[in-house]
LOLORO-179291 format. One record per residue (C-alpha): z, y, x. Coordinates in Angstrom, 3 decimals, decimal comma. Each point is the difference from the previous one (the first is absolute). Example, Ala and Ser with C-alpha at 12.3 -4.5 7.8 and 13.67 -1.06 7.14 Angstrom:
# LOLORO-179291
<r><pz>7,800</pz><py>-4,500</py><px>12,300</px></r>
<r><pz>-0,660</pz><py>3,440</py><px>1,370</px></r>
This chain:
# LOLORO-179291
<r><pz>-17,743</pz><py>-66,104</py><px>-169,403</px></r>
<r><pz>2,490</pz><py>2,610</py><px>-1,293</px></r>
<r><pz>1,606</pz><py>0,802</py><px>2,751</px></r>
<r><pz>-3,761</pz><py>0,919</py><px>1,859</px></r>
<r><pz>-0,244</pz><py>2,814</py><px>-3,381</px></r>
<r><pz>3,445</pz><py>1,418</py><px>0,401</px></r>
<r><pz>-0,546</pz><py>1,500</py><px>3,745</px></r>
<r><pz>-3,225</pz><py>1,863</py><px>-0,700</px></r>
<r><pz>1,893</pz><py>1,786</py><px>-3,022</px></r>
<r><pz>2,767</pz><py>0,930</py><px>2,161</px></r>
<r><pz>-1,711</pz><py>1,304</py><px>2,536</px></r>
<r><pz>-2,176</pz><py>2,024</py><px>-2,254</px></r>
<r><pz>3,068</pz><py>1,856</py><px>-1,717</px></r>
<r><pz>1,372</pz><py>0,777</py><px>3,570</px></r>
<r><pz>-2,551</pz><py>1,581</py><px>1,442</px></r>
<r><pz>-0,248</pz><py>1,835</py><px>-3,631</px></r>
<r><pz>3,314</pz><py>1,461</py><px>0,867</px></r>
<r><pz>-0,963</pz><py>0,875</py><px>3,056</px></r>
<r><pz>-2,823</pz><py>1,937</py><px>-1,238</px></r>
<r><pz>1,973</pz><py>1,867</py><px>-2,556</px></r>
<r><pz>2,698</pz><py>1,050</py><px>2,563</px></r>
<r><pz>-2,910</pz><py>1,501</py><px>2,140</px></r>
<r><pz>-1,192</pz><py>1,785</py><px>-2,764</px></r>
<r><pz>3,421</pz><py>1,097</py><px>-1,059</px></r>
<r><pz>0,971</pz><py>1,497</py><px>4,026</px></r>
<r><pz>-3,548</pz><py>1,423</py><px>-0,293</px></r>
<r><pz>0,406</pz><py>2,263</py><px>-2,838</px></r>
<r><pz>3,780</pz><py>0,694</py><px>0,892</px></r>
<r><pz>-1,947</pz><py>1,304</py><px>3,530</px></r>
<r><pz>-2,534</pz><py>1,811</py><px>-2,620</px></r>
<r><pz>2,786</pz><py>1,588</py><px>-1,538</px></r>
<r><pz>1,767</pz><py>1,376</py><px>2,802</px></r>
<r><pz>-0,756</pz><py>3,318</py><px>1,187</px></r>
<r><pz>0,818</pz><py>1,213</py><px>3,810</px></r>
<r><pz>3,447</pz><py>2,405</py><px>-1,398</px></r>
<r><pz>1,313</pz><py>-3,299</py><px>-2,261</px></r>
<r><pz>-0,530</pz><py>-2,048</py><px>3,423</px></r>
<r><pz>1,831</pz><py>2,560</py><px>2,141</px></r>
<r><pz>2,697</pz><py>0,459</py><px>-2,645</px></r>
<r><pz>0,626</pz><py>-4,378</py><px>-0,469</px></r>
<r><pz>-0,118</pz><py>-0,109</py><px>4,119</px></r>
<r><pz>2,798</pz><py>2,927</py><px>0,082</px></r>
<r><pz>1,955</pz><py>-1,670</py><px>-2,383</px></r>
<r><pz>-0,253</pz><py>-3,287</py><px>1,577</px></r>
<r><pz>1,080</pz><py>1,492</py><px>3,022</px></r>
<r><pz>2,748</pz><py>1,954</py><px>-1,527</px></r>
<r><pz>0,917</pz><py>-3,484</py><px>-1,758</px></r>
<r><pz>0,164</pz><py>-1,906</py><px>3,235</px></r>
<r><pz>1,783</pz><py>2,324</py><px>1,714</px></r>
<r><pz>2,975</pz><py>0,427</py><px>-2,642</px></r>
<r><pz>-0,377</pz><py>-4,115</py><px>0,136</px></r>
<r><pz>0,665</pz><py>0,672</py><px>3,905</px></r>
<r><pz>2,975</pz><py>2,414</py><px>-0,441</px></r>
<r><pz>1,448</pz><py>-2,231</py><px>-2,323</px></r>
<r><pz>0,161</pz><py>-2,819</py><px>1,898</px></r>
<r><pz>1,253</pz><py>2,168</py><px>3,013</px></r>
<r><pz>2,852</pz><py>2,027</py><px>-1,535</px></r>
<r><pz>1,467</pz><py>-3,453</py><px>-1,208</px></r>
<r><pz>0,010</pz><py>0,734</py><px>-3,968</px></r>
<r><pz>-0,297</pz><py>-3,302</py><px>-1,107</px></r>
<r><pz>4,025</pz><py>-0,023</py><px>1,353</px></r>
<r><pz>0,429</pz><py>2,485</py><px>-3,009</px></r>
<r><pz>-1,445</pz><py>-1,475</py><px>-2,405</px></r>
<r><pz>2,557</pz><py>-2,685</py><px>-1,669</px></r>
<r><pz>2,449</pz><py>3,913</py><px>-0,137</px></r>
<r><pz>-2,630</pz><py>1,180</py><px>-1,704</px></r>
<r><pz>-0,487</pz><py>-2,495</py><px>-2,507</px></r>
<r><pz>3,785</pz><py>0,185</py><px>-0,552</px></r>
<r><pz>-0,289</pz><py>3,553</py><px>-0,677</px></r>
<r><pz>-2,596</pz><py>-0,370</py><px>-2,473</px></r>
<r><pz>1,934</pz><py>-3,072</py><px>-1,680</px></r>
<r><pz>2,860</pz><py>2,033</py><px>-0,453</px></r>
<r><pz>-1,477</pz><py>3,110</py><px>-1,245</px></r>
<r><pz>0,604</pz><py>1,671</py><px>3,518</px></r>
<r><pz>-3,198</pz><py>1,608</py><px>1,104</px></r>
<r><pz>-0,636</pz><py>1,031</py><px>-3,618</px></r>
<r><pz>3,257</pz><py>2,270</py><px>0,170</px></r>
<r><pz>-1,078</pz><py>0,964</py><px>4,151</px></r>
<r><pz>-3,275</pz><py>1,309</py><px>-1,947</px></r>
<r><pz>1,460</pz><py>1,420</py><px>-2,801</px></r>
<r><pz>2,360</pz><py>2,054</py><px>2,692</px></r>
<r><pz>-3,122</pz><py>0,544</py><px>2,257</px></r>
<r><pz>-1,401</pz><py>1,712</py><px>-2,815</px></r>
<r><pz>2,979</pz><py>1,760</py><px>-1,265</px></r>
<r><pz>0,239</pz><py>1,616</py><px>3,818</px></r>
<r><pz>-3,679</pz><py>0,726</py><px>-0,642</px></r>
<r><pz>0,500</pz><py>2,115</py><px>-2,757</px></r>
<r><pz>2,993</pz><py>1,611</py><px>0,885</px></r>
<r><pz>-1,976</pz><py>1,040</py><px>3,280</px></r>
<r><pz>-3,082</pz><py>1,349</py><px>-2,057</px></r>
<r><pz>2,646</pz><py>2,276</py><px>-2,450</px></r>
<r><pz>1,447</pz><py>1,452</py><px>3,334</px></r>
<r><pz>-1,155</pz><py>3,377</py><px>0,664</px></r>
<r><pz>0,022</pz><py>1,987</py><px>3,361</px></r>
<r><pz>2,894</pz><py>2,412</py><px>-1,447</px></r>
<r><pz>2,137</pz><py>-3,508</py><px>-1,268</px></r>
<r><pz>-0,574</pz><py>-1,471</py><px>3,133</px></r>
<r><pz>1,338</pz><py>3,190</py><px>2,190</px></r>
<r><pz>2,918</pz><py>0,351</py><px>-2,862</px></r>
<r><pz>0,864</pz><py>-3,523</py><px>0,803</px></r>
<r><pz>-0,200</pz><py>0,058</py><px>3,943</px></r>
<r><pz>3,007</pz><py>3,399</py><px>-0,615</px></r>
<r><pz>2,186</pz><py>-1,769</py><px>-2,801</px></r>
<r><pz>-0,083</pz><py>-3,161</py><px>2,999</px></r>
<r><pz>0,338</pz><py>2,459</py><px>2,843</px></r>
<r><pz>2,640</pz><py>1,784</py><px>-1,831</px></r>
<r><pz>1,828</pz><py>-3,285</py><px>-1,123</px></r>
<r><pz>-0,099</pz><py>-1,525</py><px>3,595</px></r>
<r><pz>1,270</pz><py>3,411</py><px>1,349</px></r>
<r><pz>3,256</pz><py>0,195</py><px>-2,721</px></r>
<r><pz>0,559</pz><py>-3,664</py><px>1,312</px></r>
<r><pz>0,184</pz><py>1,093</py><px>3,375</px></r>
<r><pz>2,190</pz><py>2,807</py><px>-0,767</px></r>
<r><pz>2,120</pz><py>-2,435</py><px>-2,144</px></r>
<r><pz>0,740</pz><py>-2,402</py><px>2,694</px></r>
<r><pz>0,827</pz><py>2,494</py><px>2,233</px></r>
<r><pz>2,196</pz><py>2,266</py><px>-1,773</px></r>
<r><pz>2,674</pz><py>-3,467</py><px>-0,408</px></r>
<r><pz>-0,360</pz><py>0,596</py><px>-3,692</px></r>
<r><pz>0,430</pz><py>-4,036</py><px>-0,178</px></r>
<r><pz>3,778</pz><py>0,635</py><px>1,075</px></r>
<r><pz>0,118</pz><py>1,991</py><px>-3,210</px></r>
<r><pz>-1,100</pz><py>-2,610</py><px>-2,864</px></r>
<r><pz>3,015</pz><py>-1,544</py><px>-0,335</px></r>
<r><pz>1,778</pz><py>2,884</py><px>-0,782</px></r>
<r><pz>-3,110</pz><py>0,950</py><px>-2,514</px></r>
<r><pz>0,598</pz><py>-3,240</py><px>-1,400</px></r>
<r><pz>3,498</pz><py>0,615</py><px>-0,113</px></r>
<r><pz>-0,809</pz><py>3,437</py><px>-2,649</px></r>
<r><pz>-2,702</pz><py>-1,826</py><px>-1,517</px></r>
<r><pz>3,060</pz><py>-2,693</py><px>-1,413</px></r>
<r><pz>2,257</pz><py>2,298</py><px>-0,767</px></r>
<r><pz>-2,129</pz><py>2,482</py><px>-1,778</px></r>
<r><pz>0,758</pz><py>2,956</py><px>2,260</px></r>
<r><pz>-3,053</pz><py>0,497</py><px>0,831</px></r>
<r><pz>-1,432</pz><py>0,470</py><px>-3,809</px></r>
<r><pz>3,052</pz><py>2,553</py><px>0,339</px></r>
<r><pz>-1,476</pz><py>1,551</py><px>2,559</px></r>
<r><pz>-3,281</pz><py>0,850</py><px>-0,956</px></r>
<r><pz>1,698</pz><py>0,784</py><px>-2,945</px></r>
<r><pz>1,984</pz><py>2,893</py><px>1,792</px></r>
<r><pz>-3,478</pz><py>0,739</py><px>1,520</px></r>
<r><pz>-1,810</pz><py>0,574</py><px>-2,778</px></r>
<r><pz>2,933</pz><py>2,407</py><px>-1,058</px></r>
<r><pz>-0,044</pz><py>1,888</py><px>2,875</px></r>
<r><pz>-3,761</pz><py>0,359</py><px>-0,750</px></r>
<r><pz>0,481</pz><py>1,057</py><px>-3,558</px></r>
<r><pz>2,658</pz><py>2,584</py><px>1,338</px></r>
<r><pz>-2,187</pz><py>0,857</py><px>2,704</px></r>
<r><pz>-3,630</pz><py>0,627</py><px>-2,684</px></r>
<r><pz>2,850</pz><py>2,048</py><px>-2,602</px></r>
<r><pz>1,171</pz><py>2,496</py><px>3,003</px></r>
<r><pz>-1,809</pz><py>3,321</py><px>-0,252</px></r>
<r><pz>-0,076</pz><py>3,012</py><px>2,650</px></r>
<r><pz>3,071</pz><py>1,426</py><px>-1,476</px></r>
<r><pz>2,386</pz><py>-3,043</py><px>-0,752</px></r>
<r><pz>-0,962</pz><py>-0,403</py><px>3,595</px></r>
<r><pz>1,306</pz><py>3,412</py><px>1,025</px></r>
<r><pz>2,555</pz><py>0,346</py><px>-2,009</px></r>
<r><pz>1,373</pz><py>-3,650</py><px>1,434</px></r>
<r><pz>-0,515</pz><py>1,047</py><px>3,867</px></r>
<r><pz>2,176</pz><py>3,358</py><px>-0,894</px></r>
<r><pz>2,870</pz><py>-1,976</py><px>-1,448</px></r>
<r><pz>-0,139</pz><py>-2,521</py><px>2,911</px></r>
<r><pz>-0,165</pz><py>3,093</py><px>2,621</px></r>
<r><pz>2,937</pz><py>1,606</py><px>-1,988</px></r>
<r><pz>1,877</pz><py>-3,673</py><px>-0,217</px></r>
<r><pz>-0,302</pz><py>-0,344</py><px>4,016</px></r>
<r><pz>0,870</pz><py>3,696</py><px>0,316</px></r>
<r><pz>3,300</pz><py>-0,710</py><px>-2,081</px></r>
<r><pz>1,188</pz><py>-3,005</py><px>1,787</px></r>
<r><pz>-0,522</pz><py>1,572</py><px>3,261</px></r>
<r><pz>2,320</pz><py>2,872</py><px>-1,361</px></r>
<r><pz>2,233</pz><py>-2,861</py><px>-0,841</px></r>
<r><pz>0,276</pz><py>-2,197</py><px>3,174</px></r>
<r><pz>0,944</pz><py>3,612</py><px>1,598</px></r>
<r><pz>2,401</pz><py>1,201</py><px>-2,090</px></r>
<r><pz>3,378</pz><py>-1,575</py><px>1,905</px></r>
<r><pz>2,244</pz><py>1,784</py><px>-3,109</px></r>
<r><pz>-2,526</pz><py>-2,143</py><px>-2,568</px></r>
<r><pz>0,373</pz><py>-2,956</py><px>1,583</px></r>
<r><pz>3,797</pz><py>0,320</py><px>0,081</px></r>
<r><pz>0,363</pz><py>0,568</py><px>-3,479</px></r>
<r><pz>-2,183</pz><py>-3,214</py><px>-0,626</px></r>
<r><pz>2,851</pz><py>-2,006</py><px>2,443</px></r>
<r><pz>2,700</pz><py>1,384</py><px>-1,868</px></r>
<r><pz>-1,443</pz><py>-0,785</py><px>-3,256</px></r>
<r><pz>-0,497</pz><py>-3,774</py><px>0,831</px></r>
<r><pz>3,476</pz><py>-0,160</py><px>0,665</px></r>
<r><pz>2,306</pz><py>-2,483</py><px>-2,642</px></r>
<r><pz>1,836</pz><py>3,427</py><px>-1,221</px></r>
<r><pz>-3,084</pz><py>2,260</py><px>-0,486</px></r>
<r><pz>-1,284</pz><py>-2,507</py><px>-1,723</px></r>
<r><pz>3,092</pz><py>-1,054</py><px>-2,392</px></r>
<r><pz>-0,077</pz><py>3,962</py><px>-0,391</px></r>
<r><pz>-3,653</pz><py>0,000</py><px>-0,723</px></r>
<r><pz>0,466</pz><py>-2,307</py><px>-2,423</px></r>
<r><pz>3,122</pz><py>1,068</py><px>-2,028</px></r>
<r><pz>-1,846</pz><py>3,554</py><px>-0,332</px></r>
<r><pz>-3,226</pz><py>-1,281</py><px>-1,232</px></r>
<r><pz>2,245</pz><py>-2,215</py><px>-2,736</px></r>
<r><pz>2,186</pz><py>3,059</py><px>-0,659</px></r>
<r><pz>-3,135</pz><py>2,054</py><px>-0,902</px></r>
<r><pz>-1,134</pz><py>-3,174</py><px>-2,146</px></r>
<r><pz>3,359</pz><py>-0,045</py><px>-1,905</px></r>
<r><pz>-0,047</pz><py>3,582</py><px>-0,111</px></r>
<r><pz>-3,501</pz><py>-0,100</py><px>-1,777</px></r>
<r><pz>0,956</pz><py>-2,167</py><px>-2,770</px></r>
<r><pz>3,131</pz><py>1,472</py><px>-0,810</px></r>
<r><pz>-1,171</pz><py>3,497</py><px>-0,080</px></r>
<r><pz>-2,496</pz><py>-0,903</py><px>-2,253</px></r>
<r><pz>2,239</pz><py>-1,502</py><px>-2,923</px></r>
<r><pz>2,708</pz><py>2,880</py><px>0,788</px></r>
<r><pz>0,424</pz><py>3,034</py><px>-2,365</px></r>
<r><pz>-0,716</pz><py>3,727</py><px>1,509</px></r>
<r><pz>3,087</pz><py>1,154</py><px>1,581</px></r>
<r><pz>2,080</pz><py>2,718</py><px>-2,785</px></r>
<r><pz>0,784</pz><py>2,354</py><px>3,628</px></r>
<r><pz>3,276</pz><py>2,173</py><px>-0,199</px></r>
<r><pz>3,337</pz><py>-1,001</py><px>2,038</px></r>
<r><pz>1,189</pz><py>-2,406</py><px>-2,599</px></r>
<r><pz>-3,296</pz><py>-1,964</py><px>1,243</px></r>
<r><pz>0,358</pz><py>0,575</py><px>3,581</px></r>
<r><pz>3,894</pz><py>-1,104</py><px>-0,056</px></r>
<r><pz>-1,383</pz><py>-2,906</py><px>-1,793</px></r>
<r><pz>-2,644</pz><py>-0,891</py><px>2,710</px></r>
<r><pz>2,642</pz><py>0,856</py><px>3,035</px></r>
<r><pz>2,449</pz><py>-2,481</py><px>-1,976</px></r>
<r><pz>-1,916</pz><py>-3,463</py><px>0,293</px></r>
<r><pz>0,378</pz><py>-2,321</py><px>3,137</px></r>
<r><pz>-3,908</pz><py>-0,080</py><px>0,815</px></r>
<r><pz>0,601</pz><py>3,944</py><px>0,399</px></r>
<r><pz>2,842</pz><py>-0,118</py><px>2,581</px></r>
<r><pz>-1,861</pz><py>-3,010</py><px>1,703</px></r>
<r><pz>-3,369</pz><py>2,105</py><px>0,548</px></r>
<r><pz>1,986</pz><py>2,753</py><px>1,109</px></r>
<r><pz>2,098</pz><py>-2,192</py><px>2,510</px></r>
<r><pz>-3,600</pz><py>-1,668</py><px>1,189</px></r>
<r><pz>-1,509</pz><py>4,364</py><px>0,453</px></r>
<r><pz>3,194</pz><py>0,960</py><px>2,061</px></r>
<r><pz>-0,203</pz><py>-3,083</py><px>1,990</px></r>
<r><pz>-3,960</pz><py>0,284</py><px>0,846</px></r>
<r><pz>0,365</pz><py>3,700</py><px>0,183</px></r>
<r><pz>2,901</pz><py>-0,203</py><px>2,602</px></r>
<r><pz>-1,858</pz><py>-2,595</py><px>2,343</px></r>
<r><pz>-3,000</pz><py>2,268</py><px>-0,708</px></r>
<r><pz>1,932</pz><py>2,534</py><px>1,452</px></r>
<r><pz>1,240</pz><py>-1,335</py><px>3,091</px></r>
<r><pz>-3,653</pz><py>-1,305</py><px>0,917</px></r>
<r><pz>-0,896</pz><py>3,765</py><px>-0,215</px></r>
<r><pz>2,294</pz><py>1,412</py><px>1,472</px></r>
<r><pz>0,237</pz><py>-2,768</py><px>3,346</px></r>
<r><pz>-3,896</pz><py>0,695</py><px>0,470</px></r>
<r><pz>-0,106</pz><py>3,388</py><px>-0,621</px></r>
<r><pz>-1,419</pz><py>1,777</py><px>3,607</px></r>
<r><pz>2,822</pz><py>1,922</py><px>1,977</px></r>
């Protein structure tokens, strides 16, 4: 007899159900106005056809990289770069973005020129200064020049070209002058020079011992005195000899 009671109940509370699901699509149709209808059937469409793409393009393929990327903190830093990109691209102006297009234009020209002026040939000897430090020595001499360069004024200038126009005037006098340049051949020979170099030490010795000597007392007693000592007779001996050999020079080139 239980069993008889139990299926009336349950087919009460179904059809209950029913009837409340009727009422609820009813006043969900109520509620909809014509735009919300067109707006949920566009993005149903839209839905189903990103659904359709989807399935076309093969993403699924993708998707254990993905989750890889997003285990590993990848995609965070790919959107943290996106974004950085973003931002650099909103700061750029028109007049940084021009600047930039030269300095690469410029750069990708001075590479050109680089590698084909063979300057690569050259680094090793650049290297070569760099080591040794003669190249710090170099732009050290550089920067002198510079300095001497900035400290010349119009009439250090002037006054330097003269003395360089009179220097080149002199030597040219020089390399023509055949009598000159003999007397600078007969002065390197061993003689000239053992002469050269006796007089100069005479004139030293003569110096010093000139300077600790009393003043001469004059009269004949004094001269007699003077003409008495060896030096005198040897310094006589050395004037008659030079003055003899002096003689004979002048008189075998004298004109006829």
């Amino acid at each position: 007899m239980s069993q008889p009671e139990q299926a009336p109940e349950s087919g009460d509370g179904r059809r209950q159900s029913v009837s409340e699901l009727e009422r609820l699509l009813e006043s969900a149709g109520d509620a909809l106005t014509d735009d919300m209808v067109t707006r949920l059937s566009g993005t149903i469409g839209g839905g189903l056809d990103l659904l359709d793409r989807v399935n076309r393009s093969g993403l699924e393929q993708a998707l254990p990289v993905i989750t890889q990327m997003v285990e590993s903190g990848d995609l965070q830093r790919l959107a943290n770069l996106a974004r950085l990109l973003g931002s650099a691209e909103d700061a750029l102006s028109d007049d940084i973005v021009g600047r930039v297009a030269a300095s690469l234009g410029d750069g990708l020209d001075l590479l050109d020129r680089v590698n084909r002026s063979g300057v690569s040939r050259a680094l090793p000897a650049i290297t070569s200064l760099v080591d040794s430090g003669d190249l710090d020595r170099v732009v050290s001499l550089a920067r002198l020049l510079g300095s001497a360069s900035d400290a010349l004024s119009e009439d250090i200038i002037s006054r330097l070209a003269e003395t360089a126009a009179q220097a080149m005037v002199l030597m040219d006098r020089v390399a023509r002058n055949d009598s000159l340049l003999h007397l600078l051949s007969m002065l390197e020979r061993p003689e000239s020079r053992r002469l050269m170099e006796g007089m100069g030490d005479a004139l030293a010795a003569t110096c010093q011992e000139l300077e600790g000597a009393a003043p001469a007392k004059g009269g004949v007693g004094g001269l007699l005195h003077v003409a008495k000592q060896s030096g005198t007779q040897e310094g006589l001996k050395v004037l008659g000899v030079f003055t003899k050999h002096l003689s004979q020079c002048w008189v075998g080139r004298r004109p006829d």
